[in-house]
C-alpha positions as a LaTeX table, in Angstrom:
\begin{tabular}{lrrr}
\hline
Residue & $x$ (\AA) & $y$ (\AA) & $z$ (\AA) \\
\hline
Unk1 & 113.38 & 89.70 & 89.90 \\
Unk2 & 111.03 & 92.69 & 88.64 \\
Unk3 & 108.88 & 91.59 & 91.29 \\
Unk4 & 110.76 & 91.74 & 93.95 \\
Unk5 & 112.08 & 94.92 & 93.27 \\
Unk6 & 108.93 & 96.62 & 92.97 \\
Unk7 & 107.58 & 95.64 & 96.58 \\
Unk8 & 111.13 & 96.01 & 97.67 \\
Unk9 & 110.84 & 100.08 & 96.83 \\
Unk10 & 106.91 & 99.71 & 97.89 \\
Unk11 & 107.98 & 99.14 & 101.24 \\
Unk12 & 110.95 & 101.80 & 101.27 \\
Unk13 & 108.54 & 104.48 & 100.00 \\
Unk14 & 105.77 & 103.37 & 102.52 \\
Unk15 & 108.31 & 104.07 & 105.57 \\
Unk16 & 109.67 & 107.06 & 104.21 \\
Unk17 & 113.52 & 105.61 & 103.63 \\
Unk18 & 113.99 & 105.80 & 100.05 \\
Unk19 & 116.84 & 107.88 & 99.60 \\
Unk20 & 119.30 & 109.03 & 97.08 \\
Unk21 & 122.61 & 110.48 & 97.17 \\
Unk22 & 122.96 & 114.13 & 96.15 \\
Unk23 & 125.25 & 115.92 & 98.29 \\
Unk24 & 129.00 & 114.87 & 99.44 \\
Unk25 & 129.58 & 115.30 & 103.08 \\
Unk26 & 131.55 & 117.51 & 105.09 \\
Unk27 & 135.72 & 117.14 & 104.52 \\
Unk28 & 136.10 & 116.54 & 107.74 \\
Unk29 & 134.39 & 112.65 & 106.85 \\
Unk30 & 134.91 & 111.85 & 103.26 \\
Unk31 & 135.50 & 108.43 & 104.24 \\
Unk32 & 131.58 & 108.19 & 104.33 \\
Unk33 & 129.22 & 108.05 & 101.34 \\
Unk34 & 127.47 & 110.62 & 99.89 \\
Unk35 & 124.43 & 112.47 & 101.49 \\
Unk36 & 121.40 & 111.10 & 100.73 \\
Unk37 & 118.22 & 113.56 & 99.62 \\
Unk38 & 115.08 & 112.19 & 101.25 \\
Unk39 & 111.81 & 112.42 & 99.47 \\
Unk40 & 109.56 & 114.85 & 100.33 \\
Unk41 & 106.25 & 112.82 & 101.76 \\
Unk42 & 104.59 & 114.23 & 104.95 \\
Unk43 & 102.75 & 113.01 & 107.10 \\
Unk44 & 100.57 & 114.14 & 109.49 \\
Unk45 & 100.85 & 112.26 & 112.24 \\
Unk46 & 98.69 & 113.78 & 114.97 \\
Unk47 & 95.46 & 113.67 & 112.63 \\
Unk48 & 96.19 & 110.90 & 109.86 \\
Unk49 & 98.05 & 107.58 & 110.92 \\
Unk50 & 98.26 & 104.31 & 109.10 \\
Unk51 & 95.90 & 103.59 & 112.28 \\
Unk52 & 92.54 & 102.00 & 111.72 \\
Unk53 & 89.55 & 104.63 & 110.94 \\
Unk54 & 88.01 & 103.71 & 114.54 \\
Unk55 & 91.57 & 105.61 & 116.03 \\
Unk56 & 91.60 & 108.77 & 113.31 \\
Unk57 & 89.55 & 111.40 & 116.18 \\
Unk58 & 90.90 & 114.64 & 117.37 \\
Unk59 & 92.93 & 114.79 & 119.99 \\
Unk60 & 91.17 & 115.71 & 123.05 \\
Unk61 & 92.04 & 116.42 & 126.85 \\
Unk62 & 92.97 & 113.39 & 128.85 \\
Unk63 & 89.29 & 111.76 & 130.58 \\
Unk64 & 88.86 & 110.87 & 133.82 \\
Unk65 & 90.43 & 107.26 & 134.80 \\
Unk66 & 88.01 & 104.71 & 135.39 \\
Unk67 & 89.69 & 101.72 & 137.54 \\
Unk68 & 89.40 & 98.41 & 135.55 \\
Unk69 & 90.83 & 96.20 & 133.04 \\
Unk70 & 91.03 & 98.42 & 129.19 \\
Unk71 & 89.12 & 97.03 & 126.43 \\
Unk72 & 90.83 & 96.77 & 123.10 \\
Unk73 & 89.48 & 99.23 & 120.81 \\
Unk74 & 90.92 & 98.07 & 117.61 \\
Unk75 & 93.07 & 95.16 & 115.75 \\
Unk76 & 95.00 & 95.59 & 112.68 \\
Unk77 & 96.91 & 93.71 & 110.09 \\
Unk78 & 100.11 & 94.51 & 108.71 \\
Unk79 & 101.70 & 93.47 & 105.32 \\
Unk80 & 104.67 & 91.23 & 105.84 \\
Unk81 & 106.78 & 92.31 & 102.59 \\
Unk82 & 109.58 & 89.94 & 101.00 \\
Unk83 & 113.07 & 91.54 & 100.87 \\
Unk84 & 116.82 & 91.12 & 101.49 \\
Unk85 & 116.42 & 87.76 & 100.20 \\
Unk86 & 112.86 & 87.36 & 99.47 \\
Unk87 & 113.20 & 83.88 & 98.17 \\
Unk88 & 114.41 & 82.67 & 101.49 \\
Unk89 & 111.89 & 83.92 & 103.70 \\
Unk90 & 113.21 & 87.80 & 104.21 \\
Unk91 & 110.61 & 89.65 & 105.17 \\
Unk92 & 109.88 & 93.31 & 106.86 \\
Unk93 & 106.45 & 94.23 & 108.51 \\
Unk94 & 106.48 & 98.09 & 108.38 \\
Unk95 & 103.93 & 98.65 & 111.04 \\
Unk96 & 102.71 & 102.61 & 110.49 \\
Unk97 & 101.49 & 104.40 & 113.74 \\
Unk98 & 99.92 & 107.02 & 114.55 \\
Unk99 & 96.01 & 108.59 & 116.05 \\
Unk100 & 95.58 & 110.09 & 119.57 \\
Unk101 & 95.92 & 106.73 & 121.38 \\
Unk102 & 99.19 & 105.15 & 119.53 \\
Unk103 & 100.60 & 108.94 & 119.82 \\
Unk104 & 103.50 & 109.32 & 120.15 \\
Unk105 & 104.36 & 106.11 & 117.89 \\
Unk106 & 105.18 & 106.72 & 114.95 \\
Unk107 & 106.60 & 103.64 & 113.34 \\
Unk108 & 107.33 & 99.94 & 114.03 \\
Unk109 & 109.89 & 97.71 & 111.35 \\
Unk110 & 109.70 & 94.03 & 112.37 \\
Unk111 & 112.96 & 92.63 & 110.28 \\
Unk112 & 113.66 & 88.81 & 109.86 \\
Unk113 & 116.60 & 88.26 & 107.36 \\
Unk114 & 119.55 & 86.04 & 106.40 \\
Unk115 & 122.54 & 85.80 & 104.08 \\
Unk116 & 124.25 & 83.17 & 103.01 \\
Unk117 & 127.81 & 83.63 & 101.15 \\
Unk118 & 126.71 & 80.61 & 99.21 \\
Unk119 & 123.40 & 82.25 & 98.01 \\
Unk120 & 123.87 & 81.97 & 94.27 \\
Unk121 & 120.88 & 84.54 & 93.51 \\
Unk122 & 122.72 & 87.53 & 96.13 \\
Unk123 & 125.02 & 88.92 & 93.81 \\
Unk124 & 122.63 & 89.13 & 90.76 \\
Unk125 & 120.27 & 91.34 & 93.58 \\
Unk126 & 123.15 & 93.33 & 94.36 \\
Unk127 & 124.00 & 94.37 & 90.56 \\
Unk128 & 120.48 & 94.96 & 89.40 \\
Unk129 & 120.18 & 97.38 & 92.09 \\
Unk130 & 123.28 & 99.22 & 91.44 \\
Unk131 & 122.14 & 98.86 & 87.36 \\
Unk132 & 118.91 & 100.01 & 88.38 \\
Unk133 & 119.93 & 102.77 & 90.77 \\
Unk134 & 117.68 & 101.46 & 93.52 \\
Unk135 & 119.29 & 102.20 & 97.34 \\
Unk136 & 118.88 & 99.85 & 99.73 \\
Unk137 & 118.68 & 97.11 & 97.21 \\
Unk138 & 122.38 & 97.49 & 95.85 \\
Unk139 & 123.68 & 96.96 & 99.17 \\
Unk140 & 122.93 & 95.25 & 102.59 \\
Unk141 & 121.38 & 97.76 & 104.51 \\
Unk142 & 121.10 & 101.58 & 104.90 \\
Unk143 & 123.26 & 103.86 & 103.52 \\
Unk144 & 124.28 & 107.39 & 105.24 \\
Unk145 & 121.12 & 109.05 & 105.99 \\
Unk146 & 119.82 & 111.73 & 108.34 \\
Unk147 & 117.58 & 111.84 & 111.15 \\
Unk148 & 115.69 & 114.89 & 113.43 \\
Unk149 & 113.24 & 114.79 & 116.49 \\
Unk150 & 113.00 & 111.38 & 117.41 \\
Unk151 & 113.59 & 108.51 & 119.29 \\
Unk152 & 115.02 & 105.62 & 117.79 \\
Unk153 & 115.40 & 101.86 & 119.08 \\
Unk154 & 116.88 & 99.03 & 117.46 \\
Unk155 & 116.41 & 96.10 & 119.20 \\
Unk156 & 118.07 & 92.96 & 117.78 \\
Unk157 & 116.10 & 89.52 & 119.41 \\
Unk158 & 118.13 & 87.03 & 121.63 \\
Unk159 & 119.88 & 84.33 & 118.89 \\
Unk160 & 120.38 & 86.75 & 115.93 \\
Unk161 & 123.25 & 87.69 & 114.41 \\
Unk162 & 124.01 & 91.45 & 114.12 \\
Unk163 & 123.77 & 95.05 & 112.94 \\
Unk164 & 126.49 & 97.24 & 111.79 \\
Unk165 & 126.46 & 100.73 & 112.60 \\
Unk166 & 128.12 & 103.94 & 111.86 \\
Unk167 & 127.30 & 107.63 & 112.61 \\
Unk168 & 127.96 & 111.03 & 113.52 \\
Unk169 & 128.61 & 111.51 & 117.17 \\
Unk170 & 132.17 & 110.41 & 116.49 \\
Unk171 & 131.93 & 106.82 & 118.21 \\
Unk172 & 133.88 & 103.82 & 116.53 \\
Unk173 & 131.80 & 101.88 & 114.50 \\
Unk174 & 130.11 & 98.85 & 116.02 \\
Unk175 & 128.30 & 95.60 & 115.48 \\
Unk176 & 125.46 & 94.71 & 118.43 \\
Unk177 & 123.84 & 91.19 & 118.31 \\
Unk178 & 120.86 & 89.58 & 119.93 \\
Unk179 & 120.14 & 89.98 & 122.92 \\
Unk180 & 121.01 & 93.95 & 122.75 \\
Unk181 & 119.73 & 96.80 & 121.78 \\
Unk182 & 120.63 & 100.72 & 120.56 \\
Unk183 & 118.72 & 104.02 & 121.88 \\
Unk184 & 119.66 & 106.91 & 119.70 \\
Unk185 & 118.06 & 110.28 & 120.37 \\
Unk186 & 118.73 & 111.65 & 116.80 \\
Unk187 & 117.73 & 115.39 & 118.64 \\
Unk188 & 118.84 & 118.20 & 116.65 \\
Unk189 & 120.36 & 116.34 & 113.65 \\
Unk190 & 122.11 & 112.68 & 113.54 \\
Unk191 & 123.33 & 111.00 & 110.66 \\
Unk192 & 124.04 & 106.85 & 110.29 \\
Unk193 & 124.25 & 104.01 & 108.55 \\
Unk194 & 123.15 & 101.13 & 109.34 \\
Unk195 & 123.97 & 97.32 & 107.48 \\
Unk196 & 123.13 & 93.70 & 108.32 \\
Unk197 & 126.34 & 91.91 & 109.69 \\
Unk198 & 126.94 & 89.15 & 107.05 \\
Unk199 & 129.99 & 86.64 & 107.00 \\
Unk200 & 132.10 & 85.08 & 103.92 \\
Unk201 & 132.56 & 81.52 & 105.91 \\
Unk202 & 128.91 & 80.96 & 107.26 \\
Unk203 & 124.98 & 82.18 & 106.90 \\
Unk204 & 124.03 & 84.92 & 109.12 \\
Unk205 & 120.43 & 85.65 & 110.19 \\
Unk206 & 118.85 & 88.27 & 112.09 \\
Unk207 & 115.71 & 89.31 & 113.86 \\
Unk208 & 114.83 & 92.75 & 115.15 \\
Unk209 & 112.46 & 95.46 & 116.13 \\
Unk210 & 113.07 & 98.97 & 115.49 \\
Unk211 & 110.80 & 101.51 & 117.19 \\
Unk212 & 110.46 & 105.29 & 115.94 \\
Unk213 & 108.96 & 107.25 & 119.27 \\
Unk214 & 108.29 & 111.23 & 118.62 \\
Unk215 & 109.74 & 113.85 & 120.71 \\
Unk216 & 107.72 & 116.92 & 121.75 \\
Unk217 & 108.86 & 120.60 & 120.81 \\
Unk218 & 111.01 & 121.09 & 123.50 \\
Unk219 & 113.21 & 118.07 & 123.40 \\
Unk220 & 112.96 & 118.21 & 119.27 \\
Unk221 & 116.24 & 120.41 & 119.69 \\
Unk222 & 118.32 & 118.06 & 122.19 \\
Unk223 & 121.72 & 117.19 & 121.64 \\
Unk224 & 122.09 & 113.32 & 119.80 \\
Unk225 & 122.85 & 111.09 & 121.99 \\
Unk226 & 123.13 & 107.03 & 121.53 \\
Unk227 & 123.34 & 104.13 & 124.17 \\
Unk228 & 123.57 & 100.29 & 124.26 \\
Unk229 & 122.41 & 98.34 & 126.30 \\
Unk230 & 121.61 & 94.67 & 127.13 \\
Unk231 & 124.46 & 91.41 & 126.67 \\
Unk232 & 127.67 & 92.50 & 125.86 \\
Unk233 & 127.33 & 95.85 & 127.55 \\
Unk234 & 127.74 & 97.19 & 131.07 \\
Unk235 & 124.04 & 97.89 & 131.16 \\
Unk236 & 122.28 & 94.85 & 131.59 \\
Unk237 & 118.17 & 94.28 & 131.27 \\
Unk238 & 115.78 & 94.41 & 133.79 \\
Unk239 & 114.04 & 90.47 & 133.55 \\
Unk240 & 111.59 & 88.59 & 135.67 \\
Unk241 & 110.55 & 85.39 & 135.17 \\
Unk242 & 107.14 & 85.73 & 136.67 \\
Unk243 & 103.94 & 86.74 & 135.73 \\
Unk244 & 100.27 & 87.61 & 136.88 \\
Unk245 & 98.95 & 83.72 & 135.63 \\
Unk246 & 100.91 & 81.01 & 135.07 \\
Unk247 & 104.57 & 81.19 & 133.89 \\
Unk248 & 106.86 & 83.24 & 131.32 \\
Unk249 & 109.28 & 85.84 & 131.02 \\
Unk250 & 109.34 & 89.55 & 130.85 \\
Unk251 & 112.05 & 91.95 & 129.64 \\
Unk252 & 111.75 & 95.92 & 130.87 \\
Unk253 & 114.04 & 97.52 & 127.69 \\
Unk254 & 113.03 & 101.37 & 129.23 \\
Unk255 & 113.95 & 100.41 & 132.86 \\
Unk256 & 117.04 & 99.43 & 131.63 \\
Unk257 & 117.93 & 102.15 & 129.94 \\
Unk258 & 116.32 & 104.91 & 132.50 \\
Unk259 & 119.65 & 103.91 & 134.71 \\
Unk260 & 121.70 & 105.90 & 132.59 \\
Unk261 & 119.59 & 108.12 & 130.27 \\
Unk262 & 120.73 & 111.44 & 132.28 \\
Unk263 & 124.27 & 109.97 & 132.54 \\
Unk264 & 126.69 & 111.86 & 130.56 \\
Unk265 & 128.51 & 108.62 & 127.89 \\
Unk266 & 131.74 & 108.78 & 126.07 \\
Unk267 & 133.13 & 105.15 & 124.34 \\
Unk268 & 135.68 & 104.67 & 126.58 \\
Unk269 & 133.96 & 104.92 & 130.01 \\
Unk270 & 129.94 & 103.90 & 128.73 \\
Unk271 & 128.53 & 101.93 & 126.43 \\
Unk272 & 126.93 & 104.90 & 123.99 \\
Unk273 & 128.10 & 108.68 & 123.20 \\
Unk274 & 126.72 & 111.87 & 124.16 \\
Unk275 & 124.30 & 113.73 & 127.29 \\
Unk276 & 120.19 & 112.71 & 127.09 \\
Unk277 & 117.87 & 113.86 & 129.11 \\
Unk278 & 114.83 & 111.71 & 130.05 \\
Unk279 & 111.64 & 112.36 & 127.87 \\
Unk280 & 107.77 & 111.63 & 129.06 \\
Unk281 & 106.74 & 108.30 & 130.21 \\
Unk282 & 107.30 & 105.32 & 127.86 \\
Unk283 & 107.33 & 101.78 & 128.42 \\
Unk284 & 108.85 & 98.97 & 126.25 \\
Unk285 & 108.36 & 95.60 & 127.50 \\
Unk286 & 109.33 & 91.78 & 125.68 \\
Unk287 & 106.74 & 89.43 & 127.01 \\
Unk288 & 106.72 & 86.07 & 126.42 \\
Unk289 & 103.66 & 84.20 & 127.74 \\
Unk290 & 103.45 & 80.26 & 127.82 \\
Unk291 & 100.59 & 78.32 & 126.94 \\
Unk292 & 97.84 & 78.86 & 129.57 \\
Unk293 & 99.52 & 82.18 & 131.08 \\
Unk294 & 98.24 & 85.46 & 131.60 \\
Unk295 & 100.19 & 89.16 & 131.92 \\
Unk296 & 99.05 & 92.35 & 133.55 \\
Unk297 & 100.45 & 95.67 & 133.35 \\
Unk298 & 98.85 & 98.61 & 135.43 \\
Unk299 & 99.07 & 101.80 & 132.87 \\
Unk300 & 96.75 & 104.53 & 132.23 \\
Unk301 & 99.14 & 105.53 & 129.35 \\
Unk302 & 98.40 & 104.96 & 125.46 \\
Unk303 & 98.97 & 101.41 & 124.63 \\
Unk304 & 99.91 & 99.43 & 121.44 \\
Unk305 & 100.60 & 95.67 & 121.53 \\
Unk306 & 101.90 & 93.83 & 118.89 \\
Unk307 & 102.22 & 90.04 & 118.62 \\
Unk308 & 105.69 & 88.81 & 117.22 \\
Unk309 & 104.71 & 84.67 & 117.23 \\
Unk310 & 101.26 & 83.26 & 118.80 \\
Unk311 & 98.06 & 84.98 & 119.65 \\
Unk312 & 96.93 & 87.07 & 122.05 \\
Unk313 & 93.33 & 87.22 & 123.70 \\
Unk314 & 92.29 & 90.39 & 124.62 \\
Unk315 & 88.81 & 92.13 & 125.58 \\
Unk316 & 86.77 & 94.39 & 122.87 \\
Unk317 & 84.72 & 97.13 & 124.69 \\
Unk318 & 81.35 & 94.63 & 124.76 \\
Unk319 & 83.51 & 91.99 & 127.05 \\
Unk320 & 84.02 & 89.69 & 124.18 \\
Unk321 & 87.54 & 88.15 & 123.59 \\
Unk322 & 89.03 & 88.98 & 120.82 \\
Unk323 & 91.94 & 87.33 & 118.98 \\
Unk324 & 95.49 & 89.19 & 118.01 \\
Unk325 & 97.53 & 86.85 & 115.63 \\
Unk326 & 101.15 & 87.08 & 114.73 \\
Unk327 & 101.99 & 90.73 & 112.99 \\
Unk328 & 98.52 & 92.40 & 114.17 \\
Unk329 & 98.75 & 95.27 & 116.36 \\
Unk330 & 96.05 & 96.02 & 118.97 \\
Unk331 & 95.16 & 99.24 & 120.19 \\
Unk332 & 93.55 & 99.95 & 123.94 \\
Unk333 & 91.57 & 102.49 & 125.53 \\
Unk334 & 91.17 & 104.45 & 127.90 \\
Unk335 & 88.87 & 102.82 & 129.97 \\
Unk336 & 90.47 & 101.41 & 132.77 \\
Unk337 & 94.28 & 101.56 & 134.42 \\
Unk338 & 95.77 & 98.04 & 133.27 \\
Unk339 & 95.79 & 95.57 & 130.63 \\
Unk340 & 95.66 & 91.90 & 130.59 \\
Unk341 & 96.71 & 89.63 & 127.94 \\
Unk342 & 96.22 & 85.76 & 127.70 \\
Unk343 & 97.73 & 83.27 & 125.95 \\
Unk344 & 94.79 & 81.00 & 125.70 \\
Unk345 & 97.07 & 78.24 & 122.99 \\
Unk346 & 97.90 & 75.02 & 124.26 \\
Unk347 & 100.76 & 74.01 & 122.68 \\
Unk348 & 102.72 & 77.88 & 121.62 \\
Unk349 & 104.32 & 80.57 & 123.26 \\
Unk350 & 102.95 & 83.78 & 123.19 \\
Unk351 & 105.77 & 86.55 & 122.23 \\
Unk352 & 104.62 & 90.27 & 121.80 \\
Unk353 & 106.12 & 93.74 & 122.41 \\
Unk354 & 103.95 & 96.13 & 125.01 \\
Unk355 & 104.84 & 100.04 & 123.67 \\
Unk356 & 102.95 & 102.47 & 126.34 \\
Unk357 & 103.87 & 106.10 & 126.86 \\
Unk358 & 102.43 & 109.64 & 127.82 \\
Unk359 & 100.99 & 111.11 & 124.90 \\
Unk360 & 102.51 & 114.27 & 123.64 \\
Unk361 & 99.29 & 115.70 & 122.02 \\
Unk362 & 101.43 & 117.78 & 119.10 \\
Unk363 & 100.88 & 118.59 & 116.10 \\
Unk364 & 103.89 & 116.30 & 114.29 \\
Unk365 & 104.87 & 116.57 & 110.33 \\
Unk366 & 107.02 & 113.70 & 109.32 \\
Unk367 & 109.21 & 113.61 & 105.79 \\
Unk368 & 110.80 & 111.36 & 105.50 \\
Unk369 & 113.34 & 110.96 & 108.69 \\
Unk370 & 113.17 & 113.88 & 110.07 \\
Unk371 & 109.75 & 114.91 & 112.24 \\
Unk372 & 109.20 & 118.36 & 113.34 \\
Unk373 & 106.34 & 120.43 & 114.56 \\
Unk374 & 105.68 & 122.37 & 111.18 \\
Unk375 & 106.19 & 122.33 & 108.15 \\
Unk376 & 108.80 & 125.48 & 108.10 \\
Unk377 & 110.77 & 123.46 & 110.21 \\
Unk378 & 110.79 & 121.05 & 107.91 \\
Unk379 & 111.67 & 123.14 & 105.06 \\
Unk380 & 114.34 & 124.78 & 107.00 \\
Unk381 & 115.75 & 120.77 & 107.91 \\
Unk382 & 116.55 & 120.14 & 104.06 \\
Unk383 & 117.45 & 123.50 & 103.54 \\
Unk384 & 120.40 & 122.46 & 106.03 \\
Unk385 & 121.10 & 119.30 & 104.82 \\
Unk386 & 121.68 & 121.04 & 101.04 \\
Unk387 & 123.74 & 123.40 & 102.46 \\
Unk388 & 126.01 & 121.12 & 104.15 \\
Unk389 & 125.20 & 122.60 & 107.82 \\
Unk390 & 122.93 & 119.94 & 109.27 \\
Unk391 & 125.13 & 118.56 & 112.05 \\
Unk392 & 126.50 & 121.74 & 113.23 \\
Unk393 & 124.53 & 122.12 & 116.22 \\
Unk394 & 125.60 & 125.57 & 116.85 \\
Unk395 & 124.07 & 126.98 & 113.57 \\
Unk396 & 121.22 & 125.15 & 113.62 \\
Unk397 & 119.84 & 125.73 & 117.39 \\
Unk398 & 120.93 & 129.47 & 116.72 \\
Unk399 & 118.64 & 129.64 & 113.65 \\
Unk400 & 115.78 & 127.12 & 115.03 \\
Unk401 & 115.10 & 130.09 & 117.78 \\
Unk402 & 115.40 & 133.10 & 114.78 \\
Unk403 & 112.73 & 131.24 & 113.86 \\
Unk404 & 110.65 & 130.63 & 116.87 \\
Unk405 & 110.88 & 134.34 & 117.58 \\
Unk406 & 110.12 & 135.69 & 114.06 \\
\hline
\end{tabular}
């Protein structure tokens, strides 16, 4: 048991969500449990990433376009961690991004977990994390926490059970399942929880991706916004069932939700809460490839694959083919305007994420989960959050330009 919760707080404190309760929130919600205090670990993004040492350069002014397939200029491998239950195959890879060419990824969670109301070892768990004081391992999920200048999506796979979510825009909580997803723009200050659905008469499990994307300085300050999209919404995904070799399947999750990203949302009349505006160029695609088959996607943007079940067969910059097995990431460059990946097995299915956007080239300080441009504004984040005046957006864009201007 000592074990597992060890790695269990290895992985919180590795991406940044190990967090406490010290403050009690506004009166206005004191339904909701305490604030949490976030430790205090930056990161900086733009110059020091998780990324291999072949991606750690300076960012540089975008290079001429050469037209051609893009090599693959690194593969990594990422620690698939036991938790929530570890003894029954529970598991999170906590993929960490960042360099010039994974910019502006920042992080990557792949979660697999199940609960079973039968489980005679869950309720021990439960009360040596409350004994111990350890969040996230007294309960099922993530308690109340904030989040600034980023992107968020939660994507739960086709089959799984759900999520259970909660937050500040003032939108009824709800459950999504597989097959859907949630885009949050946490924008000037967001705060959520977020819990794995689990049921008293039958097991639940669940599979899912969430995706942290930076915003650049002038979005940092947008209102929060959330939308959902996919089954059991009235925004349902772009899918093909062709591809450039062979056969498979392709799901477009930004397509999708670029129909009604600059659509105001309430939750009576759309599926989500709050104005967004578009951001840069980013592109999330589900591939699945079968045995034989062969993708293509013409992009001249930064480009991160990572392989969910299978392996991928990509070329290096010398024209050799390289292999990317399940829970390895593979980075491309910038030498050429598409990307090709095989699935050269001849019995399995091929099943990967494609994350490409327009870099934003900033300078990005993460603690915890908020991400700003500098460290004052990260100061000035907790600051709020002590003083109880994090979500009102008034006061806070009022003093975020005091501060530009000073």
């Amino acid at each position: 048991m000592h074990y597992i919760i060890s790695v269990f707080i290895h992985v919180l404190l590795g991406v940044g969500l190990l967090l406490r309760p010290v403050l009690a929130l506004q009166q206005s919600t004191p339904r909701w449990q305490p604030l949490p205090e976030v430790p205090r670990r930056q990161v900086l993004t733009s110059a020091v990433g998780a990324a291999s040492a072949g991606l750690l350069l300076p960012a540089a002014k975008a290079s001429p376009i050469l037209a051609g397939p893009r090599s693959v200029i690194a593969v990594d491998s990422h620690l698939s961690i036991p938790v929530w239950p570890s003894w029954a195959g529970g598991r999170v890879v906590p993929v960490s991004l960042g360099g010039p060419l994974q910019d502006p990824f920042l992080l990557l969670a792949h979660h697999k977990h199940w609960f079973d109301p039968k489980d005679p070892l869950r309720q021990p768990f439960q009360q040596a994390g409350k004994l111990l004081g350890l969040p996230y391992v007294d309960v099922e999920g993530f308690k109340l926490h904030p989040h600034r200048g980023f992107d968020i999506w939660t994507y739960v796979l086709d089959g799984s059970d759900g999520f259970r979510h909660r937050d500040s825009l003032g939108e009824s909580p709800r459950v999504y399942r597989g097959g859907s997803a949630q885009w949050m723009r946490t924008g000037s200050g967001v705060m959520h929880e977020e819990y794995w659905e689990t049921r008293p008469d039958r097991r639940t499990n669940i599979e899912l991706f969430q995706l942290w994307v930076n915003l650049g300085s002038k979005q940092k300050m947008d209102p929060p916004a959330i939308r959902y999209l996919g089954q059991d919404t009235t925004t349902l995904w772009t899918e093909k069932h062709t591809v450039s070799k062979g056969s498979g399947w392709v799901r477009d999750l930004t397509s999708t939700l670029n129909t009604v990203i600059d659509e105001p949302a309430t939750s009576t009349d759309f599926d989500g809460q709050g104005m967004a505006r578009g951001r840069p160029p980013l592109e999330i695609l589900h591939v699945k490839l079968d045995p034989g088959s062969e993708f293509t996607w013409e992009t001249t943007l930064n480009v991160v694959l990572y392989v969910r079940e299978g392996a991928a067969q990509l070329k290096d910059v010398a024209g050799n083919m390289v292999p990317v097995e399940a829970l390895q990431t593979a980075t491309f460059s910038h030498n050429g305007d598409f990307v090709t990946i095989r699935n050269q097995k001849e019995r399995q299915t091929l099943d990967f994420l494609l994350l490409s956007a327009q870099p934003l080239r900033e300078q990005a300080i993460q603690a915890g989960p908020i991400v700003m441009n500098t460290e004052e504004e990260i100061n000035v984040a907790y600051q709020q959050l002590q003083e109880g005046t994090f979500l009102n957006r008034d006061y806070v864009l009022k003093q975020h330009e005091q501060k530009r201007r000073a």
